[in-house]
Structure formats: structure tokens, C-alpha cells
C-alpha positions in Angstrom: -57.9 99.3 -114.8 -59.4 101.0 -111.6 -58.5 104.5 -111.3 -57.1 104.9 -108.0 -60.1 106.6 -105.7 -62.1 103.0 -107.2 -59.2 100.7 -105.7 -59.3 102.8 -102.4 -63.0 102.7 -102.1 -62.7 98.6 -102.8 -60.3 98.2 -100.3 -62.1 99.7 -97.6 -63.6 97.0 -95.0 -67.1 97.5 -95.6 -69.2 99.0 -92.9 -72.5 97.2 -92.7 -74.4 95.5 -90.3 -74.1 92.4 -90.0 -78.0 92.0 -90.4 -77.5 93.3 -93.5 -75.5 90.7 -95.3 -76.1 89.7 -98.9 -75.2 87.0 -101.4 -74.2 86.7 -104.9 -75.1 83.5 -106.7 -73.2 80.5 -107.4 -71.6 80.0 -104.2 -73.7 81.3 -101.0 -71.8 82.2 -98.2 -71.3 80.2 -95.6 -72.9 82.1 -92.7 -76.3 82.4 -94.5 -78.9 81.2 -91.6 -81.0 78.0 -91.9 -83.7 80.4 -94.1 -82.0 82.5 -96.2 -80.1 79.5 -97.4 -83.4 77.4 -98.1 -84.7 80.4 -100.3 -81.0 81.0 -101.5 -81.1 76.9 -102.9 -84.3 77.2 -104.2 -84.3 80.2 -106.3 -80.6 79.1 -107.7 -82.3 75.4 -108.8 -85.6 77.1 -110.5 -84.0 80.3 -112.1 -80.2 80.2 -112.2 -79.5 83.3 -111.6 -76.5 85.7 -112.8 -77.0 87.4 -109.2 -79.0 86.6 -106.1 -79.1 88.2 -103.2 -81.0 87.4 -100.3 -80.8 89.2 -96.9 -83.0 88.5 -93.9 -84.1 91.9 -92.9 -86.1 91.0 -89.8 -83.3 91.2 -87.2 -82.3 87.0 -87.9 -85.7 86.6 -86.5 -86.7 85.0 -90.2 -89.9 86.9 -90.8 -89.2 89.8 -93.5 -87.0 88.5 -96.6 -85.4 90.7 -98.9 -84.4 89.5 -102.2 -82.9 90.6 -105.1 -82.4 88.5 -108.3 -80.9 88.4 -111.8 -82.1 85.8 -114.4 -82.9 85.4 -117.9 -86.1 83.4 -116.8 -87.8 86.6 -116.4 -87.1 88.0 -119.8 -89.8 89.4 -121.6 -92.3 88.8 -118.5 -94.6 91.4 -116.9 -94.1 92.5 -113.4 -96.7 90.6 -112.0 -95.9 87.2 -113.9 -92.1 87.4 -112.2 -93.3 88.3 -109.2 -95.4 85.4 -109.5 -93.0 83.0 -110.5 -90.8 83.9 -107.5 -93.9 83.5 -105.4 -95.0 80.2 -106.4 -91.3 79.0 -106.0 -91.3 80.3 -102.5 -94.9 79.4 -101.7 -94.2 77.1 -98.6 -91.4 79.2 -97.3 -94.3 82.4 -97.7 -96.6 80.8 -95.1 -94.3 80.8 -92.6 -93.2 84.8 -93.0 -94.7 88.1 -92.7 -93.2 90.1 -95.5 -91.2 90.0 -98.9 -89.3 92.0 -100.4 -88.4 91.2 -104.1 -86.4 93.2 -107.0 -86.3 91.2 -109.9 -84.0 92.2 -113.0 -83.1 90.3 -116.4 -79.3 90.4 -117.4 -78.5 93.7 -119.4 
């Protein structure tokens, strides 16, 4: 059960920017822009993640991604090798921006 400051907190509209949006995986919101959906669809097919978030941080102009993603694909890899992985995934949508942001995680 939540204690009752948790329930207040949750029921709170949140008060973030709408640049600022993020998405959990398995269903991706509906307002996701013609990018961040692309990268959202191609992460969820390679890795199938527990959680992916991805957020374009450049003002909806498309150029600075930032993405945050749960999967058991990266267990037991090094830094660079998921970061890699995520890279080569992306590598035609990577041409076309300036900057990436990525936090990658494996499911506790």
C-alpha cells in the first residue's frame, strides 16, 4: 500500500515541459514526433526492453536525443560494447543528429 504523502505526490499533475516528455516501453505514446518514434520502434525490435525512454531534448527540432533503456541484452557487457550496440542500431538515424544522450541499465 502507498502511504499517504506517496498517493498525494502521484496524484499531482506533473509539471514538466512538454519538451520534456518521456516513454516507457511496450506501448509508446501517442504524441511521440516522427523521430523519437523511429528510434522508439527500433530499439523495442532489437533489445526489448523492460523500459525505454526516449525524449528529444533539442526543442522538437530533432537534433539532440536522449535516451534511457532497460534490457537484459546488455547483461554482462562493458560500457563501451552497450553503447556500441545502441549505436550500431541507431547508425542511420546518428547521421542525421548532432548529439546523444544514452543511459543504459540491465533489469535489477
Amino acid at each position: 500500500m502507498l502511504s499517504l504523502a506517496s498517493r498525494r505526490l502521484l496524484s499531482r499533475p506533473s509539471r514538466l515541459p512538454s519538451v520534456l516528455r518521456s516513454y516507457s516501453a511496450q506501448k509508446p505514446d501517442p504524441s511521440l514526433d516522427d523521430g523519437e518514434r523511429n528510434i522508439y520502434q527500433k530499439l523495442s525490435e532489437r533489445f526489448s526492453p523492460t523500459e525505454l525512454r526516449v525524449q528529444d531534448v533539442s526543442g522538437g527540432c530533432g537534433s539532440f536525443y536522449a535516451i534511457s533503456i532497460t534490457s537484459q541484452a546488455f547483461k554482462g557487457l562493458s560500457v563501451v560494447k552497450q553503447h556500441r550496440l545502441v549505436n550500431d542500431t541507431l547508425k542511420k538515424e546518428i547521421e542525421g543528429i548532432h548529439g546523444l544522450q544514452l543511459k543504459i541499465n540491465t533489469p535489477a
